[in-house]
C-alpha positions as CSV (number, residue, x, y, z in Angstrom):
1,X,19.2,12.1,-1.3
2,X,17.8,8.5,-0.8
3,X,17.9,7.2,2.7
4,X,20.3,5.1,4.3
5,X,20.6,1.6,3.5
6,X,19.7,0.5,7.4
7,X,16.5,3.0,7.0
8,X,15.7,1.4,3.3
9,X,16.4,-2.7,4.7
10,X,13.5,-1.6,7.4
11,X,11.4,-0.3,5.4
12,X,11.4,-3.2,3.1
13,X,10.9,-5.8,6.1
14,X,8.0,-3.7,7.1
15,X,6.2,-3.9,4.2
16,X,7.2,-8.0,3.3
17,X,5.8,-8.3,7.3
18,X,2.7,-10.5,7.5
19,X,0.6,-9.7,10.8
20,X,-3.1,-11.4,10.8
21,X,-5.6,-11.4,13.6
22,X,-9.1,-13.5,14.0
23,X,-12.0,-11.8,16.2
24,X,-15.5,-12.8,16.9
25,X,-15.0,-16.6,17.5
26,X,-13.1,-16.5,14.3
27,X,-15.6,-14.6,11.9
28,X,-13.5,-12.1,11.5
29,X,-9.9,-12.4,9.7
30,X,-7.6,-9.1,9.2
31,X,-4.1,-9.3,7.5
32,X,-2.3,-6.0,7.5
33,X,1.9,-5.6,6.4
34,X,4.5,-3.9,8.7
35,X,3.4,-0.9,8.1
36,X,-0.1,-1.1,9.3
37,X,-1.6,-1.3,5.4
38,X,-4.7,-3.6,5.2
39,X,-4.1,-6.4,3.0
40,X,-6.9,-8.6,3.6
41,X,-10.1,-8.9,5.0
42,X,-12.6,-12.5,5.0
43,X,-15.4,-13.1,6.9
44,X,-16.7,-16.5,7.7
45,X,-20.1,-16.2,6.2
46,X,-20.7,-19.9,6.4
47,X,-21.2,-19.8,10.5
48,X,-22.8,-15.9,10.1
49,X,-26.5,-15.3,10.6
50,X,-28.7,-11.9,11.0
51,X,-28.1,-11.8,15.2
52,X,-24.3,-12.2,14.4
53,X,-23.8,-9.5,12.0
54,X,-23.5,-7.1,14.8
55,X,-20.8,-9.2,16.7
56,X,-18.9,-9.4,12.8
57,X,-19.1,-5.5,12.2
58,X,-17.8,-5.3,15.8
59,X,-15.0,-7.7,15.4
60,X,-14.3,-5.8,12.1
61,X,-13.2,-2.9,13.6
62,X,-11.5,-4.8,16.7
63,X,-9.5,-7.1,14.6
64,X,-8.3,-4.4,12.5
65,X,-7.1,-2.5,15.3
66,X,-5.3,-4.9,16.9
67,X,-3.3,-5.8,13.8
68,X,-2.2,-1.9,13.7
69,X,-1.3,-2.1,17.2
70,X,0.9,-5.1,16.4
71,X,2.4,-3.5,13.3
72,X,3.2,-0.4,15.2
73,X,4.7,-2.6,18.0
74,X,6.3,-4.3,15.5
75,X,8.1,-1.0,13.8
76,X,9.4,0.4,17.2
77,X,11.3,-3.3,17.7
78,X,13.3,-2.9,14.0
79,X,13.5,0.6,14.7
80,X,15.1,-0.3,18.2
81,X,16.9,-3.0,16.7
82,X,18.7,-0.9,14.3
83,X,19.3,2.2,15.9
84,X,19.1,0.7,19.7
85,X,17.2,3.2,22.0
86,X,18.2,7.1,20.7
């Protein structure tokens, strides 16, 4: 049985969502969907030297957090949206 068409039309603005965060004075670029996928990663290696790498791998793992925690704040506002607060 395929879900509801409100449950499918969330779903697929989930995964069209763009959310993209920049860490470590802007080394550091994450781009993750609705649904908390990563979709992109860049690093500015034009401005990154040996002492920074630690401050990139650091901002790696911040900036790709953050994104999640915006996609999953996201989710619970559609989710709220379409079934108000059950």
């Amino acid at each position: 049985m395929p879900p509801p068409p409100e449950l499918q039309e969330l779903h697929a603005e989930l995964s069209m969502a763009r959310i993209t965060t920049v860490k470590a004075g802007g080394l550091v670029t994450a781009e993750i969907d609705g649904n908390g996928r990563l979709l992109d990663l860049s690093i500015d290696t034009t401005r990154l030297d040996a002492a920074r790498l630690r401050l990139v791998e650091a901002g790696i793992v911040e900036a790709v957090n953050e994104a999640e925690d915006r996609s999953a704040a996201l989710e619970e506002r559609l989710y709220s949206r379409m079934f108000g607060d059950e």
